[in-house]
ROSE-4610 file (N, C-alpha, C; in Angstrom, 1 decimal, always signed):
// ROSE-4610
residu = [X/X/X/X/X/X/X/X/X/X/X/X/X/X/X/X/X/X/X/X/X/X/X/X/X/X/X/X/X/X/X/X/X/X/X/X/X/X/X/X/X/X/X/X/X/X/X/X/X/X/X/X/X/X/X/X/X/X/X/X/X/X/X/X/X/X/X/X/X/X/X/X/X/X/X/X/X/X/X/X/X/X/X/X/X/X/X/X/X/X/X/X/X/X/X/X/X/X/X/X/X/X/X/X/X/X/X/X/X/X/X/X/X/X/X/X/X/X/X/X/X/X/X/X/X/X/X/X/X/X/X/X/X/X/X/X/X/X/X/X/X/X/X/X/X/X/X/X/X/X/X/X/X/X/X/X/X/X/X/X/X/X/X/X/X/X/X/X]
num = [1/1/1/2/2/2/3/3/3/4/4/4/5/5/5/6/6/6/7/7/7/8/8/8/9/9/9/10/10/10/11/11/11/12/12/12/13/13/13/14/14/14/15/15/15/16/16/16/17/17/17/18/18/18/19/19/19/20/20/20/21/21/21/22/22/22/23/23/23/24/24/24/25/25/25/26/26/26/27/27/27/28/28/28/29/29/29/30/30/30/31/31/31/32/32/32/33/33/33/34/34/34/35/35/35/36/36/36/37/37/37/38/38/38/39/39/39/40/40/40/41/41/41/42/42/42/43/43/43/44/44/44/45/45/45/46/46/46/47/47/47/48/48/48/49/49/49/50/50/50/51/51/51/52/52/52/53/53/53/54/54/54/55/55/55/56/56/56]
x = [-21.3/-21.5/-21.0/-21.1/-21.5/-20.4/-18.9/-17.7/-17.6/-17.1/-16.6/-15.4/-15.1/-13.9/-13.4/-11.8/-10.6/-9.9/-9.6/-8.8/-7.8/-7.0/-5.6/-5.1/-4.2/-3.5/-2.9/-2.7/-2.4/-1.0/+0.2/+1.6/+2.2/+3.1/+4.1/+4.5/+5.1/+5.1/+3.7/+3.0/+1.6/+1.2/+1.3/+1.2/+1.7/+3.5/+4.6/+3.9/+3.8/+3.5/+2.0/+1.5/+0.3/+0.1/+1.2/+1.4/+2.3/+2.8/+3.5/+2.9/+2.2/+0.8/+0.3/-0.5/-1.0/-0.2/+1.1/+1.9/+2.0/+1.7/+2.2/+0.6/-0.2/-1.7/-1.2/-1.5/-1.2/-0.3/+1.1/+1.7/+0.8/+0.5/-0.3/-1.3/-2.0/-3.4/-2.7/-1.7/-1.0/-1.2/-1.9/-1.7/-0.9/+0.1/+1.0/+2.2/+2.8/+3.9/+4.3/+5.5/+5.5/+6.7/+7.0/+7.6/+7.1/+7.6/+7.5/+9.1/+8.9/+11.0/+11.5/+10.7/+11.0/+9.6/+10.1/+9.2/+8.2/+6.8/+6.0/+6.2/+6.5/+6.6/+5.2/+5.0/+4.2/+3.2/+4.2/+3.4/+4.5/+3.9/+4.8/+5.6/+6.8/+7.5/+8.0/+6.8/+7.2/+6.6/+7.2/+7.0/+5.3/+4.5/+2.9/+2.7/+2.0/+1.5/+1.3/+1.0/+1.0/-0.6/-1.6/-2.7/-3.1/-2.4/-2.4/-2.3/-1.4/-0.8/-1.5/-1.6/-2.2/-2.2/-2.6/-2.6/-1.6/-0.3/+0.0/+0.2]
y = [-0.5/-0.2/+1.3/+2.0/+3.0/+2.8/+2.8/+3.2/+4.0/+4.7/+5.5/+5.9/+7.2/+7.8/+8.7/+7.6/+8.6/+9.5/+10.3/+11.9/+11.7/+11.8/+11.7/+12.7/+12.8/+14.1/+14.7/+16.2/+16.8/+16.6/+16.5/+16.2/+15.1/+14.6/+13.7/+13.7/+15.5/+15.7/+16.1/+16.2/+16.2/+14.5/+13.8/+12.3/+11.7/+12.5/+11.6/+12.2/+13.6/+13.9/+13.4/+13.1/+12.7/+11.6/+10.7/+8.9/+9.4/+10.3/+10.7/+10.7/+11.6/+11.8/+10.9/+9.8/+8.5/+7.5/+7.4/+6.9/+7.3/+8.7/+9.0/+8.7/+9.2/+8.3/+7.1/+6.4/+5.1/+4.6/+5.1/+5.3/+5.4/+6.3/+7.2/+6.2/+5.7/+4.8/+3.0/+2.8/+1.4/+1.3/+0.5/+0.1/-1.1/-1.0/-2.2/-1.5/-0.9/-0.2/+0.6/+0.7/+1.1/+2.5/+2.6/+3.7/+4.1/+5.8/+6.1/+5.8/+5.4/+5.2/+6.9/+7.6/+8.9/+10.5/+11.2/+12.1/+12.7/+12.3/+13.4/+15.0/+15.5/+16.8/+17.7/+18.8/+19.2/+19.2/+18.0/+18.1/+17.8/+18.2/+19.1/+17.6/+18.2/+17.0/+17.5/+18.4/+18.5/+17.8/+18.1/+17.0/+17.5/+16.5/+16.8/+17.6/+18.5/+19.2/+18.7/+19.0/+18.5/+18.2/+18.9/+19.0/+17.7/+17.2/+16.0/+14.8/+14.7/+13.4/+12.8/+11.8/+11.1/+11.2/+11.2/+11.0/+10.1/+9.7/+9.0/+8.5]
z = [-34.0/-32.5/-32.2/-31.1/-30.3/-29.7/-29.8/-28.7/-28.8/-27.5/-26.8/-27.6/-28.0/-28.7/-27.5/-27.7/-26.4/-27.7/-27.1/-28.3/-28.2/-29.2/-29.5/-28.4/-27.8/-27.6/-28.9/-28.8/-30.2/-30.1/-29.0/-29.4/-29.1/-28.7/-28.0/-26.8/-26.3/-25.4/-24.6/-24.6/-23.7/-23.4/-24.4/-24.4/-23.3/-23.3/-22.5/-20.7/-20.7/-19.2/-18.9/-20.2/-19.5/-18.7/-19.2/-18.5/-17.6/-17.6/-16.1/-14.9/-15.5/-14.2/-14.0/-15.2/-14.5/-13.8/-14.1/-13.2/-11.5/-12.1/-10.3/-9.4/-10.2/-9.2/-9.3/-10.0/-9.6/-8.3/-8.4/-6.9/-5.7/-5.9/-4.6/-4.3/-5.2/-5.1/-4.7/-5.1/-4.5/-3.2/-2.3/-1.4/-0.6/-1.7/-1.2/-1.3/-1.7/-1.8/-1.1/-0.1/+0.8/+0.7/-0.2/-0.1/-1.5/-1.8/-3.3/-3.8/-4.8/-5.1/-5.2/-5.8/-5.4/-5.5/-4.8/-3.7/-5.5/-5.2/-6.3/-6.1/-7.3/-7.2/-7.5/-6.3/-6.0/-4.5/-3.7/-2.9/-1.4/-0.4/+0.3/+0.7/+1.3/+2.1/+3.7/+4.1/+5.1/+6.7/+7.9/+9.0/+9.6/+9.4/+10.1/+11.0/+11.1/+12.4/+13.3/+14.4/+15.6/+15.4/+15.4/+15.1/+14.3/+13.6/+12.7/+13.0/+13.9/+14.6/+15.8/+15.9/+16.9/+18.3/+19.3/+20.6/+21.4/+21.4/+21.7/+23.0]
């Protein structure tokens, strides 16, 4: 049969951040989880624009 070949990564460490990363999508993509246990890095943590926020 015809499967699909996934590529090794060439080290260990590229391996290890690589499941890092899928970890942290995963986070982001849960919709049942209501907090992150802690903040992903790279992306901002600061308070929404006003522009952003709803009508209240």
């Amino acid at each position: 049969m015809d499967w699909p070949r996934i590529p090794w990564p060439k080290s260990k460490a590229f391996l290890v951040s690589s499941a890092a990363l899928g970890h942290a999508v995963a986070a982001l993509l849960d919709v049942e989880q209501e907090v992150l246990a802690e903040p992903l890095q790279g992306l901002s943590m600061t308070s929404l624009r006003q522009a952003f926020r709803g009508s209240r």
